[in-house]
C-alpha positions as CSV (number, residue, x, y, z in Angstrom):
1,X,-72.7,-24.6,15.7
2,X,-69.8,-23.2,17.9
3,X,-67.5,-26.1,16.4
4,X,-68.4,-25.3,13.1
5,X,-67.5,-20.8,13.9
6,X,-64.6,-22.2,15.4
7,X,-63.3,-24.7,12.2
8,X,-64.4,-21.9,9.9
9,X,-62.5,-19.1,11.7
10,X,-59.1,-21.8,12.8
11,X,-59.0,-22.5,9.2
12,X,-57.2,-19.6,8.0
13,X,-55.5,-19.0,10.9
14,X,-53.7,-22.9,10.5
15,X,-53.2,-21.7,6.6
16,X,-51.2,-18.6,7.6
17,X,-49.2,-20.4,10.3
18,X,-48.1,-23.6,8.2
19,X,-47.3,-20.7,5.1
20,X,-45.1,-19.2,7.9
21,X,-43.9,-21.7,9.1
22,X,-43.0,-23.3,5.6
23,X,-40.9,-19.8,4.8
24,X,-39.2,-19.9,8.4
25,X,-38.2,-23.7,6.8
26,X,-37.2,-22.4,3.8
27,X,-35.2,-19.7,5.3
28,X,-33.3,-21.9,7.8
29,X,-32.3,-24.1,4.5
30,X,-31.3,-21.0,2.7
31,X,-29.0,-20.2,5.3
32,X,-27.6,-23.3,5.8
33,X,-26.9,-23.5,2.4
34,X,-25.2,-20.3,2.0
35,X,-23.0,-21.3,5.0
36,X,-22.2,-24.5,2.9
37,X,-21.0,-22.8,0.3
38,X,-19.3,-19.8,2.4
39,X,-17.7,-23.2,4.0
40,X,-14.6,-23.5,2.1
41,X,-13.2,-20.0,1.6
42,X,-13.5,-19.9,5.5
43,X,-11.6,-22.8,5.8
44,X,-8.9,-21.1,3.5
45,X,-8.9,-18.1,5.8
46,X,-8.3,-19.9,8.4
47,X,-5.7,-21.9,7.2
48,X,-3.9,-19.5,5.4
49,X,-4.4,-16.1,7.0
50,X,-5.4,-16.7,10.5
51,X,-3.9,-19.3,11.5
52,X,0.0,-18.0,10.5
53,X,-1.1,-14.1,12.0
54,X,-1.5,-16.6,15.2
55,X,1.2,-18.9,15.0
56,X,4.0,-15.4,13.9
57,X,2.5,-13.7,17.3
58,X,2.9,-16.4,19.3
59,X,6.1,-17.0,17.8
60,X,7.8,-13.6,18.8
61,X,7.2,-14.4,22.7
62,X,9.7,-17.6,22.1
63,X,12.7,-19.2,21.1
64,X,12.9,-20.8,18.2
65,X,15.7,-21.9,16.0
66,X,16.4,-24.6,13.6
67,X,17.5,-27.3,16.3
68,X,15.4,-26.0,19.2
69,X,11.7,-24.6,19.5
70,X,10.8,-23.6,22.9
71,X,7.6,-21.9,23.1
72,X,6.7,-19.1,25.1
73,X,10.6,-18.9,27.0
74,X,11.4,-15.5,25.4
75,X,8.2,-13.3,26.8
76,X,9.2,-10.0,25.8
77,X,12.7,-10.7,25.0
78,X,12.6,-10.9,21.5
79,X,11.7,-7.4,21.5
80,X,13.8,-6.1,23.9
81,X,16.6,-8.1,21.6
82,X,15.3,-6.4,18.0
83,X,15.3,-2.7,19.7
84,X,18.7,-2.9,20.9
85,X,20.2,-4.3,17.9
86,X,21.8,-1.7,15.8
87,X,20.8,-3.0,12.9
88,X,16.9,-3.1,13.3
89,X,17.4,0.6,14.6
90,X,19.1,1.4,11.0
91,X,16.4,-0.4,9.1
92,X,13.6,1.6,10.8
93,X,15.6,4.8,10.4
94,X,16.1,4.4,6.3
95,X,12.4,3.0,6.4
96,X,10.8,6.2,8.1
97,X,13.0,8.5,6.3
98,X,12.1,6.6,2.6
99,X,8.5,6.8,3.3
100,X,8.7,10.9,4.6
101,X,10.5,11.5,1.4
102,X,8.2,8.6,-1.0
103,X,4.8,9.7,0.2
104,X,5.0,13.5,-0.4
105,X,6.5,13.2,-3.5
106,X,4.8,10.3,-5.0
107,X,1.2,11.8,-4.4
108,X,2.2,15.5,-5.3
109,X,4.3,14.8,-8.5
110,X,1.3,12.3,-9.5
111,X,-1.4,15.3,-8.3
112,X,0.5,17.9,-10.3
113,X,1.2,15.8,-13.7
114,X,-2.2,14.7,-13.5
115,X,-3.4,18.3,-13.2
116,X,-1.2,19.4,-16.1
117,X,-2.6,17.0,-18.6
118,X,-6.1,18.4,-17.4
119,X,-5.1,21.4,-19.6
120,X,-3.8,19.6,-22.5
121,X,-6.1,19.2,-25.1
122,X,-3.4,17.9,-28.2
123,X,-2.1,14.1,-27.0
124,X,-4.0,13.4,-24.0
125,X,-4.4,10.0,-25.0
126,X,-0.4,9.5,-25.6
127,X,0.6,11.2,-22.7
128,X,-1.8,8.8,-20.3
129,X,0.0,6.0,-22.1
130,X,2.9,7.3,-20.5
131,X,1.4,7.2,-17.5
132,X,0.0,4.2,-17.9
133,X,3.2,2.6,-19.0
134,X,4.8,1.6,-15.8
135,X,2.6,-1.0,-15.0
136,X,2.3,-3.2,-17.9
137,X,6.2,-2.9,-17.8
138,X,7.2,-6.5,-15.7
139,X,8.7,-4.3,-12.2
140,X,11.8,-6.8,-12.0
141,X,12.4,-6.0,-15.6
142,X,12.2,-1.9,-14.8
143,X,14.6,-2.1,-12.2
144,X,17.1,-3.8,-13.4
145,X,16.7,-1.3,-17.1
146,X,17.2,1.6,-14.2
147,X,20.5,-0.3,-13.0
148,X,21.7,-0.3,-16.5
149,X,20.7,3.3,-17.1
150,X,22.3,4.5,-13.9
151,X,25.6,1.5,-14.3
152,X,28.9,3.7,-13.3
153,X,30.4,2.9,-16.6
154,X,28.2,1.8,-19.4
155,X,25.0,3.9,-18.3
156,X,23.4,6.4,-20.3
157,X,23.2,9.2,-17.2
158,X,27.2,8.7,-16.4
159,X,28.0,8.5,-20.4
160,X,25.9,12.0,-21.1
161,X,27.6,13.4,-17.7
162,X,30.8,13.3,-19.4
163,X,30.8,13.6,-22.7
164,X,27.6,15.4,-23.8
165,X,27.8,17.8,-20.6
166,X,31.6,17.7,-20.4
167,X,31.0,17.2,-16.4
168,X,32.7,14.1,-15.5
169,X,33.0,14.9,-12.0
170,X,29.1,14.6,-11.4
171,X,29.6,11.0,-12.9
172,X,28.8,8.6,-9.5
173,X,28.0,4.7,-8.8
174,X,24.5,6.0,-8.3
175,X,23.7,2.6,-6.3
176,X,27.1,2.4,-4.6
177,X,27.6,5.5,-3.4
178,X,26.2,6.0,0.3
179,X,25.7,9.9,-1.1
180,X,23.3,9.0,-3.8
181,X,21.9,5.6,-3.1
182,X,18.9,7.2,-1.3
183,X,17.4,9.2,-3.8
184,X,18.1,6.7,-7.1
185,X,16.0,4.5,-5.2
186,X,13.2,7.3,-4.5
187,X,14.0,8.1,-7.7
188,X,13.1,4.6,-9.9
189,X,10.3,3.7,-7.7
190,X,8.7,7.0,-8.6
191,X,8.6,5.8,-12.0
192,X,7.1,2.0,-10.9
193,X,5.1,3.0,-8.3
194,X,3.7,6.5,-8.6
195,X,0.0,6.8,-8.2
196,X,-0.4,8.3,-11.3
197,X,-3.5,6.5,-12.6
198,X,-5.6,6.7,-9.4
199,X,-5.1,10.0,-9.0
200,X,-5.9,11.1,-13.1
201,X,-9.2,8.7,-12.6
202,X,-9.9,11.1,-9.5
203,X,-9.8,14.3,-11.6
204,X,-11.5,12.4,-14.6
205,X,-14.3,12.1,-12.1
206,X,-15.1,15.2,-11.1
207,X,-17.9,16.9,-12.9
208,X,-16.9,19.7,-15.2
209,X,-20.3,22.0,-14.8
210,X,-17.8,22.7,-11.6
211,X,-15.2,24.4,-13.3
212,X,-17.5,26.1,-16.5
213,X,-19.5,27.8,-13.1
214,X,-16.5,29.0,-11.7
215,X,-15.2,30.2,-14.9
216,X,-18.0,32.1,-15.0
217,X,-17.4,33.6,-12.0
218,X,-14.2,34.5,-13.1
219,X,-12.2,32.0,-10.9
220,X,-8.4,31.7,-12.3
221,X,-6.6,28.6,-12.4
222,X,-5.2,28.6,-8.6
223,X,-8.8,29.4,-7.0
224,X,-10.5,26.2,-9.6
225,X,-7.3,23.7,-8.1
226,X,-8.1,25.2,-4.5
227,X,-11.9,25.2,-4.2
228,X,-13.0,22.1,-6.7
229,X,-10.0,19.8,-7.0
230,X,-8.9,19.2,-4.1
231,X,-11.9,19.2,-1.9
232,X,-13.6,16.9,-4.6
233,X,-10.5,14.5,-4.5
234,X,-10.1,14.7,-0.7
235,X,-11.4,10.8,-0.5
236,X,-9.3,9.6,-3.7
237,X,-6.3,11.5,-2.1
238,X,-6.6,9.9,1.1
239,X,-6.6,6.4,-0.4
240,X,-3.6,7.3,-2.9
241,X,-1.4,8.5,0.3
242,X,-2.3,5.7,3.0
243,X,-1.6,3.2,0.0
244,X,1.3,5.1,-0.8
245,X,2.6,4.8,2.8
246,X,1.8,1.6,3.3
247,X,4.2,0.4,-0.1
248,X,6.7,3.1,1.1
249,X,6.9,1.1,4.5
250,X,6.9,-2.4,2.7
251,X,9.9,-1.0,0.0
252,X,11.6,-4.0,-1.0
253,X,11.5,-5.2,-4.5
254,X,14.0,-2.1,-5.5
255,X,16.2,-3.2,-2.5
256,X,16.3,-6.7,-3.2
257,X,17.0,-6.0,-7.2
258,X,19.1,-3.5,-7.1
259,X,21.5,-2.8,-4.0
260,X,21.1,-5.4,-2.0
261,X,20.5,-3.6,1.1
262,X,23.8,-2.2,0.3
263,X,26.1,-0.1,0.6
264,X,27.2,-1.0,3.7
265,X,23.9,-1.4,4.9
266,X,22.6,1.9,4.1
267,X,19.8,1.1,2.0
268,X,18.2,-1.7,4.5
269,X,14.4,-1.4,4.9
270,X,12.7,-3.2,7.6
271,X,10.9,-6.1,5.4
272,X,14.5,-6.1,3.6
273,X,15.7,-6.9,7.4
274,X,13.3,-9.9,8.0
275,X,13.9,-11.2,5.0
276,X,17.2,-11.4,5.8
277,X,16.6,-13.0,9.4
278,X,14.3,-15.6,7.7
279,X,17.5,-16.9,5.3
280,X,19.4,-17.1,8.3
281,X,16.3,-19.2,10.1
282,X,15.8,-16.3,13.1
283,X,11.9,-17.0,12.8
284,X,11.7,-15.8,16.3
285,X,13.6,-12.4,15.1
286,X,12.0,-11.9,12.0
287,X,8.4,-12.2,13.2
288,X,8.8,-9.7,15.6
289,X,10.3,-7.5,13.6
290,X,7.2,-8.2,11.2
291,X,5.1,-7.7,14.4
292,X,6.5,-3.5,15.0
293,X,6.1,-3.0,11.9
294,X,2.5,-4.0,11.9
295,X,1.8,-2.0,14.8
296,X,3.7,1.4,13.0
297,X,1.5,0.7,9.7
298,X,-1.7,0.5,11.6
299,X,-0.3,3.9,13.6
300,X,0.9,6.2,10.6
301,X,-2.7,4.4,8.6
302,X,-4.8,5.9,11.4
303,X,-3.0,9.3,11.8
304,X,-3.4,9.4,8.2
305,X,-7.6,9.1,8.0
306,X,-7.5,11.4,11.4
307,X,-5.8,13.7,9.4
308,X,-7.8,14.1,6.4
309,X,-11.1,13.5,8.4
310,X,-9.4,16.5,10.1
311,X,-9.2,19.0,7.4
312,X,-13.1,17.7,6.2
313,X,-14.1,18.9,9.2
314,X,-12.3,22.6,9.2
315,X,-13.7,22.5,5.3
């Protein structure tokens, strides 16, 4: 009789434990099948992503040259070497000083266009074409219509100096001259790289029962921009600027198109200056260069979240 309690109550008991244990089975092959197929982008990550961040850091603690590779004989040399060379110091200098000017400009010309065609209620859609415009445009092919727009003799802004304004003594070699070399660069990769959509999808995102309440109110324009816009695009603006910086820092496609890193040097960014080091096969120099400026894009990216998390917190 007490075999027969004791079959009756184990069997459901051995039921629900071989149904577990069935699902801890299936589980286990689920997972290792999802590993399997997670398998080969790791493998590509690896390859191509971790291993080179490795191999580069390594690489800026030794010598290494086209004859010779001797690892780890530098220690911090390298960077001791890139500091002190006058060059470098240059290169970080127009780098900092492109990205102060880019970054303000880029993200309030894009907030305050955007803004603008808020209120426009004839051609919206032709006017975000325009904005839109720059980047189905191929970016080689808009710097190099820039360098024939600003050429010293054939351009249309030297040509309209002189004989439309009768002014020829503004007429310069916009790229050439040390005086204006800075800002026709900020100036054409406003027009390639402003944030222009991302900051219009912001404000296209924002609810309007915002703005009809505070009309009601009888908020003016000033008090809607102040109290709705920008706390509600705090997050979008954040993005836009640390993106912003971060191209600002990496400026080269202008550089390497249009001046050369020229005149004289003047308009030399830092990826401009590794790239140059890599032609001349100074791995070891160009990695570590690569290296500081890595460490001042993660700097400058965290300053930038502290500081808007910053102002959040005083909203």
């Amino acid at each position: 009789m007490n075999q027969m309690a004791t079959s009756r109550v184990g069997s459901p008991i051995g039921s629900v434990v071989k149904q577990r244990a069935r699902l801890w089975d299936l589980r286990r092959r689920q997972e290792r099948f999802a590993l399997l197929l997670l398998l080969p982008s790791a493998v590509m990550i690896i390859l191509f992503i971790a291993y080179p961040i490795v191999y580069s850091f390594f690489l800026t603690f030794s010598e290494f040259t086209v004859r010779e590779q001797r690892w780890f004989a530098a220690g911090l040399g390298n960077y001791q070497k890139v500091w002190g060379d006058p060059a470098f110091r240059s290169a970080l200098g127009f780098t900092l000083k492109f990205t102060a000017v880019y970054v303000p400009l880029s993200v309030g010309l894009a907030l305050l266009v955007s803004v603008l065609l808020q209120q426009i209620r004839v051609g919206i859609t032709f006017f975000r074409s325009l904005l839109f415009l720059p980047t189905v445009v191929p970016i080689t092919m808009g710097f190099l219509m820039f360098q024939w727009v600003l050429d010293p003799a054939n351009g249309i802004v030297n040509y309209l100096l002189r004989n439309a304004l009768g002014a020829p003594e503004l007429a310069r070699n916009w790229f050439s001259d040390p005086q204006t070399v800075f800002s026709a660069l900020i100036a054409v990769t406003l027009w390639g790289f402003g944030p222009w959509i991302l900051i219009l999808a912001g404000l296209l995102a924002i609810p309007t029962e915002l703005y009809d309440a505070a009309r009601v109110d009888g908020a003016t324009h000033l008090q809607e921009f102040r109290h709705i816009t920008l706390p509600q695009l705090r997050n979008t603006l954040m993005v836009v600027t640390t993106y912003q910086m971060i191209f600002a820092l990496k400026i080269f496609v202008p550089i390497y198109v249009i001046t050369g890193g020229g005149p004289a040097g003047q308009s030399k960014s830092l990826y401009y200056l590794a790239f140059e080091k890599i032609n001349s096969n100074k791995l070891d120099y160009s990695t570590t260069v690569g290296w500081i400026f890595t460490l001042i894009v993660v700097i400058l990216a965290i300053m930038t979240a502290v500081a808007f998390r910053g102002g959040k917190d005083d909203a």
